[in-house]
C-alpha positions in Angstrom: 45.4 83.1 128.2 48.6 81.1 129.2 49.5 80.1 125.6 48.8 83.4 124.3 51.6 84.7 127.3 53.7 81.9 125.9 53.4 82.8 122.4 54.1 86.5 123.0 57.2 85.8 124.8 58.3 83.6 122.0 57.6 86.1 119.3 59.7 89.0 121.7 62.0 86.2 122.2 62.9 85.8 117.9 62.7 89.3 117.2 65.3 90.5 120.3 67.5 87.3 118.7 67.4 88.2 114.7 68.4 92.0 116.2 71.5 90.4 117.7 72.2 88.4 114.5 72.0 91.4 112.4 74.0 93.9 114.4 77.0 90.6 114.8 76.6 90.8 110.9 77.7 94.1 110.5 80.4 94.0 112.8 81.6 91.2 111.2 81.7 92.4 107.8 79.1 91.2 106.1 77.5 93.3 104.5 74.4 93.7 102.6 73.8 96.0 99.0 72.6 98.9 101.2 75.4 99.0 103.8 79.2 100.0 103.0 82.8 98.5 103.0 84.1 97.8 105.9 87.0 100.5 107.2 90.6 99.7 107.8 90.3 101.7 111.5 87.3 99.0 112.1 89.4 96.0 111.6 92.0 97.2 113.7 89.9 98.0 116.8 88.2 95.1 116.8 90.5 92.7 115.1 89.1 89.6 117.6 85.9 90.4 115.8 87.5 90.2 112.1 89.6 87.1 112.7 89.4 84.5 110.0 87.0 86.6 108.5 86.5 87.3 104.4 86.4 91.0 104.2 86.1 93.3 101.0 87.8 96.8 101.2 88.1 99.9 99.1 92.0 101.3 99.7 94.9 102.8 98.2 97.9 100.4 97.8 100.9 102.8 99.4 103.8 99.8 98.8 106.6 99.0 101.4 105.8 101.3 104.2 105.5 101.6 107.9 102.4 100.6 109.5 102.5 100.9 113.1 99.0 99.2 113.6 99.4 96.3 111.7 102.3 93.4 111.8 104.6 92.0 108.5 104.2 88.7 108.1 106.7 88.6 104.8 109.2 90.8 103.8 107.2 91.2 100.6 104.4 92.4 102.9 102.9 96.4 101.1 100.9 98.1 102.9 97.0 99.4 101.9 95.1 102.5 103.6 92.1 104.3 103.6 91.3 107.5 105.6 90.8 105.3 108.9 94.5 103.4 109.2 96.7 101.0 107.3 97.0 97.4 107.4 99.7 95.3 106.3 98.8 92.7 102.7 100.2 89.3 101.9 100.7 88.2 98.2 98.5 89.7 95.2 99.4 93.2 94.9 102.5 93.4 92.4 104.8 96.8 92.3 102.6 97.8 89.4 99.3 98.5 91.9 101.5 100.6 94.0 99.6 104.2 94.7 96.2 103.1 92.7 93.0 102.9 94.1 91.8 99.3 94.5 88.9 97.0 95.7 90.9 94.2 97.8 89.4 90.9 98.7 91.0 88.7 101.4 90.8 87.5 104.8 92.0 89.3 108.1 94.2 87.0 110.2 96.0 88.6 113.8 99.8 87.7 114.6 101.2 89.4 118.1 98.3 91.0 118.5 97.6 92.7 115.3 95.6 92.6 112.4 97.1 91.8 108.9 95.4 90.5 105.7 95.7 87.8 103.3 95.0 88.9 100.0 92.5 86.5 97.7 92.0 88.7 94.8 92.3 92.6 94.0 89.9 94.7 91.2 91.8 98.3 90.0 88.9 100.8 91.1 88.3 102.9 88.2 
């Protein structure tokens, strides 16, 4: 009777712990086939959670332009966006991705206490 307590708890005990793992998954960004691309309005309010983090994101590149909720690291710093908010991008997207829809891959770093990201590569999204 007392292993068969002991093995129940153990059992509630692994499944309470993979629930945890999968929900700091998601918030993290990643993501598995069935779930989506993480949101620019995500990153930003919970940037603590997306730090150092490799993210993949579906956006518009808008160019030089304000972004309130983000920070410019360079001056060569453009700005991406998607219907949530806009973040500021570091290196990879040339003048000639300016107003196309794009898949951006990079990592999302915070300076003064907001969000940016560092770009690794970026697909045109047809």
């Amino acid at each position: 009777m007392k292993n068969r307590i002991i093995f129940l708890c153990l059992v509630a005990f692994l499944f309470s712990a993979l629930s945890c793992v999968r929900k700091e998954e998601m918030i993290l960004g990643k993501f598995t086939q069935k779930e989506t691309f993480p949101k620019i309005g995500t990153i930003i309010s919970l940037s603590e959670n997306f730090t150092g983090k490799k993210v993949v994101l579906k956006v518009r590149c808008l160019g030089w332009r304000d972004c309130p909720d983000s920070v410019m690291v360079t001056r060569s710093d453009v700005v991406i966006a998607d219907d949530t908010g806009c973040i500021y991008v570091k290196g990879g997207l040339r003048r000639n991705l300016w107003g196309k829809q794009l898949i951006v891959h990079g990592t999302v770093h915070v300076l003064k206490g907001k969000p940016y990201m560092e770009v690794d590569s970026v697909e045109v999204k047809e």
